[in-house]
N, C-alpha and C positions, 0 to 999 in steps of 0.2 A: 347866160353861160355861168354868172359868177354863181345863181338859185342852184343850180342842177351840181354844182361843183360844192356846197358847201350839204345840200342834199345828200349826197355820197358821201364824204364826212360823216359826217349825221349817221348814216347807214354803216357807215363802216365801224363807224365809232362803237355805235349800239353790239355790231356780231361779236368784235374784240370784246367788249366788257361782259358779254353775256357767256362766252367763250372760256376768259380767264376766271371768272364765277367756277365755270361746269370742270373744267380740271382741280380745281380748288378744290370744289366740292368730291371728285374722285378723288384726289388725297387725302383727303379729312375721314374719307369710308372707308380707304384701304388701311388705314392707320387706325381705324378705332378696330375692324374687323381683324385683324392682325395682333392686336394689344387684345382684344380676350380670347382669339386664336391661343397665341403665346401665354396666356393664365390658364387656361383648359389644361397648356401642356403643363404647366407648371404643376399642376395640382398634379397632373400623372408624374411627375418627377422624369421628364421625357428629356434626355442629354439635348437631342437639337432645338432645344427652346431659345437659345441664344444664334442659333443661323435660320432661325426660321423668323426672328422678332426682325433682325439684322436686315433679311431681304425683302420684308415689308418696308418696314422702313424709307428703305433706298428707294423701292418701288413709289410709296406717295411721295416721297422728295423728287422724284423724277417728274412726276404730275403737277407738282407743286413749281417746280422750278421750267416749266411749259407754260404756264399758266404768267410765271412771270415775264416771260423771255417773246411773250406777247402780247403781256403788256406794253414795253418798250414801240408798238407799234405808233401807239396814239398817246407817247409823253409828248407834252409841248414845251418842257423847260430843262436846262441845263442844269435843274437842281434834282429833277423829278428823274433824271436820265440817272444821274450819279447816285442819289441812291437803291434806284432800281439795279444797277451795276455792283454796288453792295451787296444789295439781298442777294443777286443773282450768283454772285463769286463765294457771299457764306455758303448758301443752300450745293453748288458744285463742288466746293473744297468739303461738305459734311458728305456728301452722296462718293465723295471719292474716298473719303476717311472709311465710310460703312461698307462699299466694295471688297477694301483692302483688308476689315476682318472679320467679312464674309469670305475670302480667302485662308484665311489663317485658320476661321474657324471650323472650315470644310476641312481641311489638313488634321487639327486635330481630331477631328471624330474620324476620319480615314482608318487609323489603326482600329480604334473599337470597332467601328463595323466589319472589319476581316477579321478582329480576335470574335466577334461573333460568331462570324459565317464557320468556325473550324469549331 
């Protein structure tokens, strides 16, 4: 019983780390693809270059911060829990920071694109 119980361990251990890898690795694409996304716009002098960087962004913090948040499956220590709780609480206080001006920053372009449309 105790084989087959540390076996599954073992297995479970493996999907987690392979897992928090493949979100990782989605964050890291969605953030480099975004960052010359947002230079392409730059160079056209394109106004939503800053809500377009903004909700890349938030988007791999999201992956990034899944990635962690499953981590915590297979911490074994009280040290390894508490700074995963760090990471986990910077990475949701910066994805809640970039929501809110991605809000603001939709509000300002609001008017230009209606003084456009007339």
């Amino acid at each position: 019983m105790e084989a087959a119980y540390q076996s599954t361990e073992s297995i479970l251990r493996y999907i987690v780390e392979f897992s928090t890898l493949l979100l990782e690795f989605f964050g890291i694409c969605i953030l480099v693809f975004t960052a010359v996304k947002s230079f392409i716009f730059w160079l056209k002098k394109d106004d939503s270059i800053r809500l377009a960087l903004a909700q890349g962004i938030a988007l791999a913090l999201e992956f990034k911060l899944g990635g962690e948040v499953l981590r915590t499956v297979v911490v074994r220590e009280w040290a390894e829990l508490g700074i995963l709780g760090a990471i986990i609480a910077l990475r949701a206080t910066l994805t809640f920071l970039i929501h809110w001006e991605i809000k603001n920053e939709e509000k300002a372009l609001e008017p230009k694109s209606t003084e456009q449309k007339q």
